[in-house]
N, C-alpha and C positions, 0 to 999 in steps of 0.2 A: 375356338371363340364362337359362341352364340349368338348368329346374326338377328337385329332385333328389328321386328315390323312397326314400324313408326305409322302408317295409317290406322292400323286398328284403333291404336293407342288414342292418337289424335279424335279419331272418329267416337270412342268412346268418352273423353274428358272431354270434348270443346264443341262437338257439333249432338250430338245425343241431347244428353243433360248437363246444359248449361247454372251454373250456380248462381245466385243472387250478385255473388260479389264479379263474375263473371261480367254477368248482363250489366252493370253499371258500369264497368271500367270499358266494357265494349260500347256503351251509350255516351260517356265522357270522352272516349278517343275520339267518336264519330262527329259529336260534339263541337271540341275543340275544335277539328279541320275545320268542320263548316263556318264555325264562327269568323277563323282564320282569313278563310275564302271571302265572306261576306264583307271583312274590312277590309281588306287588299283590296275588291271588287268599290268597294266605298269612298278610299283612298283614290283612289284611280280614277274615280268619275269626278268628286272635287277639283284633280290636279286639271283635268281636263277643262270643269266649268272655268278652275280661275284661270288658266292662259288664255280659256274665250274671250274670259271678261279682260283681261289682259291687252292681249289684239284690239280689243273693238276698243278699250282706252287711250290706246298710245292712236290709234288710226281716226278717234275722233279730236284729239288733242291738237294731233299736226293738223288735223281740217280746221279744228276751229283757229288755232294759230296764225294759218295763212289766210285766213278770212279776216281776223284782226288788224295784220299788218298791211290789207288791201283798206280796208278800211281807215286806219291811221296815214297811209300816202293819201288819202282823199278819193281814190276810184271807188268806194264804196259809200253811198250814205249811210247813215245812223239807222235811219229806217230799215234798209236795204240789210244791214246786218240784226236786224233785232229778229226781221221775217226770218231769214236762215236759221239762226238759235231757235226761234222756237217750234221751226221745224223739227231741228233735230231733239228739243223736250216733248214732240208732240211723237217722234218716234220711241224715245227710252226718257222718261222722267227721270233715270241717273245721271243724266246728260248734265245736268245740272252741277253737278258736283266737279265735274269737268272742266266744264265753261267758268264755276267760280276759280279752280285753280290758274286755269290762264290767264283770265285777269287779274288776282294778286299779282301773280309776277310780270304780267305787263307793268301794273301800276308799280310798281319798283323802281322802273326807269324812266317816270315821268315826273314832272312838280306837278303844283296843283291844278294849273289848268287841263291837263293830259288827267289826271285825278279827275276832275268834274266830269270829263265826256264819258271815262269809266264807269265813274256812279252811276250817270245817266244810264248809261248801257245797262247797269246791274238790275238799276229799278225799274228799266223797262221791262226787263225780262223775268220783275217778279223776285229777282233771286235776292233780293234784300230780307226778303220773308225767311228763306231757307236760313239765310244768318241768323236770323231770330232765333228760329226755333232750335239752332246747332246751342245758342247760349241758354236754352232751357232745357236743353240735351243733360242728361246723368252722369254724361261720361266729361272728365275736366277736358282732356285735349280735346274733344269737339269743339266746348265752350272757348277752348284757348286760341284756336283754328276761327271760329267768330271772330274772335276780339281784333286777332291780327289784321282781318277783315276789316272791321268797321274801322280799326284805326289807321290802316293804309289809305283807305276811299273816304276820309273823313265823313263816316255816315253819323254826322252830330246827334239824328233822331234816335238814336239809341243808346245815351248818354243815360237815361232814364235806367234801361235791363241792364246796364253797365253796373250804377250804382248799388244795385240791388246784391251784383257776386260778390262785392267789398267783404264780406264775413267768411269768403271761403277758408279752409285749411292750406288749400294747396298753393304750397309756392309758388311753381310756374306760373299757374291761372290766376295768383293776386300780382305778378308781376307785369303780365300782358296787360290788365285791366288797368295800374297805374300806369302804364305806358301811354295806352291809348287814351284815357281821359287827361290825361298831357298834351301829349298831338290834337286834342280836337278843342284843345285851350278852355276849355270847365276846368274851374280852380275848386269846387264848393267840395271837392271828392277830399281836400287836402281836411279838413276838419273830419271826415265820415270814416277815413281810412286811420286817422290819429288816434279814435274813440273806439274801435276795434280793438277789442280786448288781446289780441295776436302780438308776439311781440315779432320785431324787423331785423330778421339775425344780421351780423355780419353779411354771410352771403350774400344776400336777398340786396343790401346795400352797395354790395361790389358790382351786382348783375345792374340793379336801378342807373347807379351812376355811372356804367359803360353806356347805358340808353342814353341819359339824358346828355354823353358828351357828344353825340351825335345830332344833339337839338339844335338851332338858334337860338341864341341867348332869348329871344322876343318870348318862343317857345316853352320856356322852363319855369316851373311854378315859382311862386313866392315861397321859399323851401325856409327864407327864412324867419319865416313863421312858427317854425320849429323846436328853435331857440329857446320857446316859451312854453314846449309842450310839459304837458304830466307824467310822458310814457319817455322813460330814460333811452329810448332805445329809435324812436325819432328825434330825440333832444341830439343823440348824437352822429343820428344822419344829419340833420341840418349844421353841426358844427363842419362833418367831412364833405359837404357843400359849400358850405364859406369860405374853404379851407380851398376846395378846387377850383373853383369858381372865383379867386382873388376878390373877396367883397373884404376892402380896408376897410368900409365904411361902418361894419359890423364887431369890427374890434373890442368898441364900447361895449357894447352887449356881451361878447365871447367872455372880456374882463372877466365880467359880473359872474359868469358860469363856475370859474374857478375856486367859487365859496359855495358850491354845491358838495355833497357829499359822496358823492358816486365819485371813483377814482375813475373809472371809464372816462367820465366826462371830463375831468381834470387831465389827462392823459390827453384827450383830444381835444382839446384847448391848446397843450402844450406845444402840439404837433402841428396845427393851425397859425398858431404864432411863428412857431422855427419858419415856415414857409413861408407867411407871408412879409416875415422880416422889417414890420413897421417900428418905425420908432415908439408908436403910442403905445405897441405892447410891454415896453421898459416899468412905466411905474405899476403894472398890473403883477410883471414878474417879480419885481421887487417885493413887493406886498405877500407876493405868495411864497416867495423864497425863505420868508422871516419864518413861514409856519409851517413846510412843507416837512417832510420826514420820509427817509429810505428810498425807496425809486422815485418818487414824485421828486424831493430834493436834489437829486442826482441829476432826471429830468430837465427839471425847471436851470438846474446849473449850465447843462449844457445848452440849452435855448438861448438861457441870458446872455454867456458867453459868445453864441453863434449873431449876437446882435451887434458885436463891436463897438459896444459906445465904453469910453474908458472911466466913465462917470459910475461907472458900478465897480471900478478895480475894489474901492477898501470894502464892498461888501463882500462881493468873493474870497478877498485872500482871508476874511473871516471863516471860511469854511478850509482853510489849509490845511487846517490843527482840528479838523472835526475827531471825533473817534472813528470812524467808521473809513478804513481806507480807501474802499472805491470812493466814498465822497472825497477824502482828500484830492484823490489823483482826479478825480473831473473838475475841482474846483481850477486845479493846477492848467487842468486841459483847455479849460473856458480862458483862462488868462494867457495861456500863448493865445488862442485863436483872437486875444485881442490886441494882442502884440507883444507883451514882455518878452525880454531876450531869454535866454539861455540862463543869464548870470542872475538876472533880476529874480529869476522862477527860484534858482538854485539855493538864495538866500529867504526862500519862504519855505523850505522842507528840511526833514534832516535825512530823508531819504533817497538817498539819489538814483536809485531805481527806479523810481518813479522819471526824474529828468531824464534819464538815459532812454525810456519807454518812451515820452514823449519827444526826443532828439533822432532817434536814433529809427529811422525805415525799417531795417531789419526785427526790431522789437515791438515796435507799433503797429 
């Protein structure tokens, strides 16, 4: 076997005369590493800055904390804490952003008077400005982070840059903004935010009226204003307001709704009535019973029904002999739920599947 000298070889293809394709692939390897190095190296100093900034966050949070809660026992004046804060903005103007989050969440646990000495605090120390400028900020959750702000510390002066984000796209940030122009009891936002071209999905109404059940009735707009809007889509938050909020008094008006043409809206009239279970909504459902067709019919049978008045029996058992057999059987349904027996249903059908469905737990 011919033992073979591997330096010459080497020494004549790689260290001699190197090729074009050579030198580039040897400039890419060197390359890559270094790049490699330089973000590892990069990575590394960030992770460092942010646990700085980390440390020095959480270590100025619990100072200013415990300087809050000296000052809420009363061993501290107003004064006396505002020199401290601004001490510590006169060391890091980040400090600010600090000191606004401990007060939110102070102000959490206080009513409005505990609210007032806050404010105070916020505007003495300027930081009411910083609010501003978060809701002229580009980015939404700044602006959202504001709002929560102003609507916690009820800072009324800024009801004004409130009204102005009414046109945003973003869900979130049009939700804070109705929230808080609620809480600081300005009503004029309910006609600005109606006129926005935007329409108020489901969602956005499920989120709204978890807020507003946490209001004081005193607190909560005149929603039913709504009743009357243009935009089918607050016409039916104000109905699912009426509807929660037990306003009998509004029945009259809901009536009237159910000769609109949006089935949404007829739907949620339906569902307003079932709940609220007034007598006055009998001649309304009557009315609409005569015209109604396919699920609205169905609907409205079973609300009427759910009202118990036996004053509607011969319009019901009218709907026995419908064509359409789930109408039959909810007609049949509506009139047990208003009492008829067994025997008396038995002799309005010729199917008795249907009685056995409505008798019988297991089937039902």
């Amino acid at each position: 076997m011919v033992q073979r000298d591997w330096f010459p070889v080497l020494d004549t293809y790689w260290l001699d005369d190197l090729s074009p394709f050579q030198l580039l692939l040897g400039t890419l390897v060197v390359g890559s590493i270094t790049t490699a190095l330089i973000l590892v190296g990069y990575i590394f100093v960030l992770m460092v800055i942010r646990n700085r900034r980390k440390r020095w966050a959480d270590t100025l949070q619990a100072r200013i904390e415990d300087e809050i809660s000296i000052w809420l026992a009363g061993d501290y004046s107003t004064w006396e804490l505002v020199i401290s804060f601004r001490e510590e903005l006169k060391k890091d103007p980040r400090a600010g952003g600090v000191i606004l989050t401990v007060i939110l969440a102070t102000s959490k646990l206080f009513r409005q008077e505990g609210q007032a000495a806050l404010r105070e605090l916020l505007t003495s120390l300027n930081l009411h400005r910083t609010c501003y400028r978060l809701l002229k900020s580009g980015h939404w959750y700044e602006q959202a982070y504001a709002t929560r702000i102003i609507s916690q510390l009820q800072m009324v002066l800024a009801l004004p840059l409130l009204k102005r984000k009414l046109t945003t796209r973003n869900m979130t940030l049009r939700l804070e903004l109705i929230t808080a122009m609620v809480s600081l009891g300005d009503q004029t936002w309910l006609r600005d935010v109606e006129n926005t071209s935007f329409r108020l999905s489901d969602w956005e109404q499920i989120l709204l009226l978890e807020r507003f059940r946490r209001m004081d009735i005193s607190q909560l707009p005149p929603f039913d204003a709504w009743l009357t809007s243009s935009h089918p889509d607050w016409m039916l938050f104000g109905i699912r307001l009426c509807r929660h909020f037990n306003r009998f008094d509004k029945v009259t008006e809901l009536g009237g709704l159910l000769r609109t043409d949006n089935e949404r809206i007829q739907m949620a009239v339906l569902d307003a009535f079932e709940y609220l279970g007034s007598p006055e909504t009998i001649p309304f459902l009557i009315d609409y019973i005569r015209k109604a067709t396919g699920e609205r019919l169905i609907r409205a049978l079973q609300v009427l029904g759910n009202q118990g008045d036996p004053d509607v029996i011969d319009l019901i058992v009218g709907y026995t002999d419908h064509t359409d057999g789930t109408v039959r059987f909810t007609a049949l349904k509506a009139l047990k739920e208003i009492g008829l027996s067994r025997d008396e249903l038995a002799g309005l059908t010729t199917e008795p599947r249907y009685i056995d469905h409505l008798f019988d737990p297991k089937l039902s």
